[in-house]
C-alpha positions in Angstrom: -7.8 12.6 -29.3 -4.8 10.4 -29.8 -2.3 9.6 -27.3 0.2 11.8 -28.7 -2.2 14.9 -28.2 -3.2 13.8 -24.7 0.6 13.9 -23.7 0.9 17.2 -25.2 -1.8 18.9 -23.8 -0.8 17.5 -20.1 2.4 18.7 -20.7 1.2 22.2 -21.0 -1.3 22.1 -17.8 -0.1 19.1 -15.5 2.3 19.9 -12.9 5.6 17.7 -13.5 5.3 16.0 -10.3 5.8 12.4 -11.5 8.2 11.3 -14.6 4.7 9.8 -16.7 5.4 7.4 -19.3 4.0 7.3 -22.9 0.8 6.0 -21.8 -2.7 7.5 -21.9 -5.0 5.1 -20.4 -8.7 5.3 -21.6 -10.0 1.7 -20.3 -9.3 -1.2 -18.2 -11.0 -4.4 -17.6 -9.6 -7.5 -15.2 -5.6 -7.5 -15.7 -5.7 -5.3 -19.0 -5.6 -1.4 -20.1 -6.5 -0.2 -23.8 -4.9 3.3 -24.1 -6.4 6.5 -26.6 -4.9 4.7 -29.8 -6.6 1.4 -28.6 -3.2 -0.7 -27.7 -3.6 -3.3 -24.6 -1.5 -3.5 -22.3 -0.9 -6.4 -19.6 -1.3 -4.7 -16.1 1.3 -5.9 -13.6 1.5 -2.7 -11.6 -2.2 -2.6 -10.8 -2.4 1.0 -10.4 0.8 0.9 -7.6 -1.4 -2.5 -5.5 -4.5 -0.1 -5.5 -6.7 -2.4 -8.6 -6.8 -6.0 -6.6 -9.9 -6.6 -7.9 -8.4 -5.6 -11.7 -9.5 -3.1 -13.6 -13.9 -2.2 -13.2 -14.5 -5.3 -11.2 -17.8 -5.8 -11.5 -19.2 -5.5 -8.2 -17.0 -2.5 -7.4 -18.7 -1.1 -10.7 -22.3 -1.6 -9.3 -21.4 -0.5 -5.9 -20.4 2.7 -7.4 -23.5 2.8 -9.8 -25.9 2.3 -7.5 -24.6 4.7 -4.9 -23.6 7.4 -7.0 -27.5 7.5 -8.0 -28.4 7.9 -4.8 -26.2 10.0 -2.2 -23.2 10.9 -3.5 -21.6 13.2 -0.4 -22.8 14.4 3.2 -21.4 15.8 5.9 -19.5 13.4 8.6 -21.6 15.3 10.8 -24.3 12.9 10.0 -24.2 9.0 10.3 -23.2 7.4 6.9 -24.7 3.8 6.3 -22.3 2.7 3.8 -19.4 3.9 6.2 -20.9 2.2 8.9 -20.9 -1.1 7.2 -17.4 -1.2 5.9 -16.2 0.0 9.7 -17.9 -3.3 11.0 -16.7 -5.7 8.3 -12.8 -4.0 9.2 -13.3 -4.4 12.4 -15.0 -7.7 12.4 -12.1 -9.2 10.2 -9.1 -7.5 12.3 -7.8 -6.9 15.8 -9.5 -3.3 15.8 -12.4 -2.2 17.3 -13.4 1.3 15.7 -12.1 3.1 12.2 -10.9 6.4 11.2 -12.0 7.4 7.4 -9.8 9.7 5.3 -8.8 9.6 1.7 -5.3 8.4 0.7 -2.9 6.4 2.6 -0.9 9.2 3.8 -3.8 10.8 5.6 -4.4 7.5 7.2 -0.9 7.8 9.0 -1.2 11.4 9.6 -4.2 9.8 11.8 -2.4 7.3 13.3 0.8 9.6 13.8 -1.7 11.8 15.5 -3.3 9.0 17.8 -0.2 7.5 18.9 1.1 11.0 20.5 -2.6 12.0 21.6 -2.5 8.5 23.4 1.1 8.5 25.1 0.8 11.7 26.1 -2.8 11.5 27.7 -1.4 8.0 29.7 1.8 9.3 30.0 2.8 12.8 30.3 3.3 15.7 27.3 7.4 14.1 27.0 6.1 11.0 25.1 6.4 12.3 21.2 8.7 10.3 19.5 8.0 7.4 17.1 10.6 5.3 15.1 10.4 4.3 12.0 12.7 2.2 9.6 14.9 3.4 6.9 13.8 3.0 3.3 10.6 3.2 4.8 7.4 5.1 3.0 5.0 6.1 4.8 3.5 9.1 2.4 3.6 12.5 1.0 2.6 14.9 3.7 5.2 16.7 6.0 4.3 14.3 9.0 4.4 11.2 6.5 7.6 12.5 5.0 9.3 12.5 8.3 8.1 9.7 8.9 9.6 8.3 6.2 13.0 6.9 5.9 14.5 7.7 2.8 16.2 10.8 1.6 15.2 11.3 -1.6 11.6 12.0 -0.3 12.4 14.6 2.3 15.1 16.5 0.2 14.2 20.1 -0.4 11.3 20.1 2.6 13.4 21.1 5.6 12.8 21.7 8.4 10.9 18.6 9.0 8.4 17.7 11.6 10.1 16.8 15.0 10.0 13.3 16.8 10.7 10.8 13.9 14.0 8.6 14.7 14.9 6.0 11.3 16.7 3.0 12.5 17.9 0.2 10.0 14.6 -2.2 8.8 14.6 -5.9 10.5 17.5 -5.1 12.8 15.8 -5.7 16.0 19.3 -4.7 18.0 18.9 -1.3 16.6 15.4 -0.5 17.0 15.2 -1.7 20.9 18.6 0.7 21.5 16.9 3.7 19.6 14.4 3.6 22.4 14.1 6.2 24.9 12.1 7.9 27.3 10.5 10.5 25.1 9.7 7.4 22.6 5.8 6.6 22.1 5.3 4.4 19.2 7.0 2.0 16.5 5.5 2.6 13.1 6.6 -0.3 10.3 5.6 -1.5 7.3 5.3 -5.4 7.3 6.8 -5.8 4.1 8.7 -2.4 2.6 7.1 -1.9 -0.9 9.0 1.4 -1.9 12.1 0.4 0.0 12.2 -2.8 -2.8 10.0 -5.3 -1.8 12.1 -6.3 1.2 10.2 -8.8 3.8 12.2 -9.7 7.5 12.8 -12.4 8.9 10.0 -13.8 11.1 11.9 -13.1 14.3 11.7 -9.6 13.7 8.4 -9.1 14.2 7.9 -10.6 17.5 11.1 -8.7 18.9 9.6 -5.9 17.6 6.2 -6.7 19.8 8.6 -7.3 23.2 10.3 -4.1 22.7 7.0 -2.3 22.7 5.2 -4.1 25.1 8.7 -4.2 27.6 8.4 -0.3 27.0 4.7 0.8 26.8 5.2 1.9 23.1 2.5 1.5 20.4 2.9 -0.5 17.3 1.7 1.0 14.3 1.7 -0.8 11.2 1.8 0.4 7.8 -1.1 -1.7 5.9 -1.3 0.7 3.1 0.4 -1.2 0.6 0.4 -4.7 1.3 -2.9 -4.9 3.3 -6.6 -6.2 1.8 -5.2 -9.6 0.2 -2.1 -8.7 -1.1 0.0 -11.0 0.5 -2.7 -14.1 0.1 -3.5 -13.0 3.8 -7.1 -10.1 4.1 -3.5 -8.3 6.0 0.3 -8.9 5.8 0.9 -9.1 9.1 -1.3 -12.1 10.1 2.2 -13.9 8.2 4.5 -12.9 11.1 1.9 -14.3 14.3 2.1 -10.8 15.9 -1.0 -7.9 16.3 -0.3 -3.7 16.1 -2.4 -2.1 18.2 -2.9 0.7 15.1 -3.1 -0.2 11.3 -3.2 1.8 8.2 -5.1 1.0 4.9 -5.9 2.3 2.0 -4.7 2.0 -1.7 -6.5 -1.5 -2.5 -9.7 -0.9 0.3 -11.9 0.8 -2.3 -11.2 -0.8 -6.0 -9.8 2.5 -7.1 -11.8 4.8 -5.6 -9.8 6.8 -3.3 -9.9 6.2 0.3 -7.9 5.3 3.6 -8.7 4.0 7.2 -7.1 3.6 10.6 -7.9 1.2 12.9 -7.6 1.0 16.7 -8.4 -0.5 19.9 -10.8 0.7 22.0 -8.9 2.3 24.5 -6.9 4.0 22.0 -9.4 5.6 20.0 -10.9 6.9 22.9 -8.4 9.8 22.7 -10.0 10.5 19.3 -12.9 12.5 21.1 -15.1 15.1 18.9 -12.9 17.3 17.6 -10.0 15.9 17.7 -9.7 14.9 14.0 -11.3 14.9 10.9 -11.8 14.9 7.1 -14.3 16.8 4.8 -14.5 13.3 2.2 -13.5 10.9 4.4 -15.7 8.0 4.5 -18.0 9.2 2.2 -21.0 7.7 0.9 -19.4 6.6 -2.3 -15.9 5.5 -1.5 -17.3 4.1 1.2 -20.2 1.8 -1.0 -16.9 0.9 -3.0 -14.9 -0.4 -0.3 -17.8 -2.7 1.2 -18.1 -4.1 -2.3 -14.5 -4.7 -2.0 -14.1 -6.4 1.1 -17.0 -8.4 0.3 -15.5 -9.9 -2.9 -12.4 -10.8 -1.2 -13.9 -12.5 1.4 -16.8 -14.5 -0.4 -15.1 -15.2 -3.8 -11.6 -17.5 -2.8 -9.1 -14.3 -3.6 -7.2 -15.0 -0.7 -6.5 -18.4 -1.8 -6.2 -17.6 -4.9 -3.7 -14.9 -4.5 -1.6 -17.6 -2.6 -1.9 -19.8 -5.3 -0.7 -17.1 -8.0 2.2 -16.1 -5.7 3.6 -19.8 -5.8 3.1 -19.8 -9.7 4.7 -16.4 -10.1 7.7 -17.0 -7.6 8.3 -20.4 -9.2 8.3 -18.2 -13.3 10.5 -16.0 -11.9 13.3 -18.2 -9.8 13.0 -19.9 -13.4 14.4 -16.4 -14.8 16.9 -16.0 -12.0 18.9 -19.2 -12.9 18.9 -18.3 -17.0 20.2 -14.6 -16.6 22.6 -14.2 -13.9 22.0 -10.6 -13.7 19.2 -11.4 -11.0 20.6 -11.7 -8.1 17.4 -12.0 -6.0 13.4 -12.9 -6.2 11.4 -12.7 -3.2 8.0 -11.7 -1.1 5.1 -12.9 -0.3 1.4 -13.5 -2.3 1.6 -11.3 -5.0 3.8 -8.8 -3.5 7.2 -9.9 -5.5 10.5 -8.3 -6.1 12.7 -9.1 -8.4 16.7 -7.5 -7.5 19.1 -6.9 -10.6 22.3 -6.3 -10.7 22.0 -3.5 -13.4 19.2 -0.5 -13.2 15.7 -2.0 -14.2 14.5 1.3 -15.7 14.9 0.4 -19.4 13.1 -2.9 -18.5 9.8 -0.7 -17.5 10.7 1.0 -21.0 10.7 -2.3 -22.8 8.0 -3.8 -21.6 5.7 -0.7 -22.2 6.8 -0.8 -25.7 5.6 -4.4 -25.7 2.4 -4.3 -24.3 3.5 -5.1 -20.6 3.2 -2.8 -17.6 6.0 -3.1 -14.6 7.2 -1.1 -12.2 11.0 -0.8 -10.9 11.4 0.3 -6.8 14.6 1.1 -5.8 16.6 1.5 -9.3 17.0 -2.0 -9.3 14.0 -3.8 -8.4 11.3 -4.6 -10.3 8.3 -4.9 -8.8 5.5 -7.3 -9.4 1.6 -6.5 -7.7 -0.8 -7.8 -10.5 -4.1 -7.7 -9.8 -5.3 -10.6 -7.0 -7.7 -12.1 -10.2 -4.2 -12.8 -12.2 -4.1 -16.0 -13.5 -1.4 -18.6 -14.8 -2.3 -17.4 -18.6 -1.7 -13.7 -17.8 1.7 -14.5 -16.0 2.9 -17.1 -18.2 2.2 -14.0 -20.8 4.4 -11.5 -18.9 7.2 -14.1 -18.3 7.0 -14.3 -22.1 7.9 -11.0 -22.5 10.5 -10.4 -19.7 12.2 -13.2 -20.6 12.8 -11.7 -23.6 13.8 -8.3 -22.9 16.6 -9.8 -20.1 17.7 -12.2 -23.3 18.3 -8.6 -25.1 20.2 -7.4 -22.1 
């Protein structure tokens, strides 16, 4: 089947949950994807910063393989080998000292949601509930995550939401210490907001927002699932701002594709996770799992971190380039290969453009485009995309 007829026949059984582009994907390898009528297409979406390792990364591919031909699913009632070993190089690598499996990012802080009140409440009465969270935040799809969330557009038509969930402006430190009160138990953030347009704080920030909880006895919970495993040039985004969580989410990038998420705790917090208490059917499985130690493993043998710093620079430096020839960019910034690029015009059509011309990016915001290329990107596949981009902004 052609692309045409793929499109069609989703259209007639697919739920119209997202707005899909002309693209039917049948094959990806490194920074590319060949679609049904055999176009490629330069990836700088990376499946929304889930394909850091590119598209079938070889030892992502053999992970899968190899496990898939031997245990596909059990039961979390047993003990998983594969889940075992990725918990231990998480933990090993990070301020935590056990893991929580699940499947998508939003389950991961339902979890940590979960844990936070669980927590409080144990160590300090039934009246500790309440966790704030920034506007423009996005923190997933579920009716915890929604009201978790900050932004308007993702809650609308949902009421009533969940109760507890205060939304204070992002990297306004005033703010978020006067939202504070008694029945407040944690501070859940996202070190740099990825939906909210690729918006990083200042440095301050961060450690205000580490006084507050610790002047308070509040848990900080940080939002991983986007920016975590390498993104930034650092294995998590937050080792940039020289301040620890006490809970972290993770997920999107963790498994190569393969769909998993994780939360990660101090001891003395996930003790309140007793038997019982939480759970998931897949989570963790034997396959995802196999995935995800491949994963972390390749990032943390084979220079990505580095590398991903040193494609960041190059990238940055292409697109400030851009910013002082069209003046309707008003602003380029991030961190690694987690960029944003702010327009002063909607950067919809863009995304159009670039699909036409073999070039895959992704606007947050209406006006921000949104660059998370695979980690492996390299100066010939951005030098490529700069190509086209500056082209399309010329036609603009």
């Amino acid at each position: 089947m052609n692309s045409a007829q793929w499109i069609a026949k989703g259209d007639k059984y697919i739920m119209r949950t997202y707005g899909r582009y002309p693209l039917v994907p049948v094959k990806g390898e490194g920074c590319y994807l060949w679609d049904a009528d055999g176009k490629r297409y330069l990836d700088f979406l990376a499946g929304v910063a889930v394909n850091n390792l590119g598209h079938c990364h070889p030892r992502v591919v053999a992970a899968l393989q190899k496990q898939a031909a031997e245990l596909i699913h059990c039961s979390n009632y047993y003990h998983i080998p594969t889940q075992i070993e990725l918990a231990e190089i998480l933990c090993n690598h990070s301020f935590a000292d056990r893991a929580f499996f699940c499947n998508s990012g939003a389950e991961a802080n339902e979890a940590a949601i979960k844990l936070a009140r669980k927590y409080s409440r144990e160590k300090y009465g039934q009246d500790r509930y309440e966790i704030i969270t920034a506007l423009a935040s996005f923190h997933g799809r579920t009716m915890a995550t929604v009201s978790a969330t900050g932004q308007e557009k993702v809650q609308k038509f949902f009421d009533p939401l969940l109760h507890g969930f205060l939304h204070v402006p992002f990297n306004d430190a005033d703010a978020l210490e006067k939202a504070v009160t008694p029945n407040t138990c944690a501070i859940m953030l996202e070190p740099i907001q990825g939906e909210g347009g690729v918006v990083v704080p200042d440095a301050e920030y961060f450690r205000q927002v580490r006084r507050i909880c610790d002047e308070n006895n509040l848990l900080l919970i940080f939002d991983e699932v986007q920016v975590g495993i390498g993104r930034t040039g650092k294995l998590f985004a937050h080792e940039h701002f020289g301040v620890t969580p006490d809970i972290m989410t993770l997920a999107k990038a963790l498994a190569g594709g393969a769909p998993i998420g994780t939360m990660l705790a101090r001891e003395d917090l996930a003790a309140s996770f007793g038997p019982g208490t939480h759970g998931s059917t897949f989570g963790g499985n034997p396959l995802v799992t196999a995935a995800g130690v491949a994963v972390m493993r390749t990032i943390l043998e084979e220079g990505i971190l580095n590398h991903t710093e040193e494609m960041g620079e190059y990238l940055m430096g292409e697109l400030e380039g851009l910013k002082k020839k069209f003046t309707i960019i008003t602003d380029v910034r991030g961190i690694g290969l987690m960029i944003g690029m702010e327009l002063s015009v909607p950067a919809g059509d863009i995304v159009k453009k670039g699909l036409e011309r073999g070039v895959l990016l992704n606007v947050a915001q209406d006006r921000v485009l949104r660059f998370v290329p695979p980690l492996i990107v390299g100066k010939k596949e951005v030098d490529e995309m700069i190509s086209v981009l500056d082209g399309i902004l010329a036609e603009i």
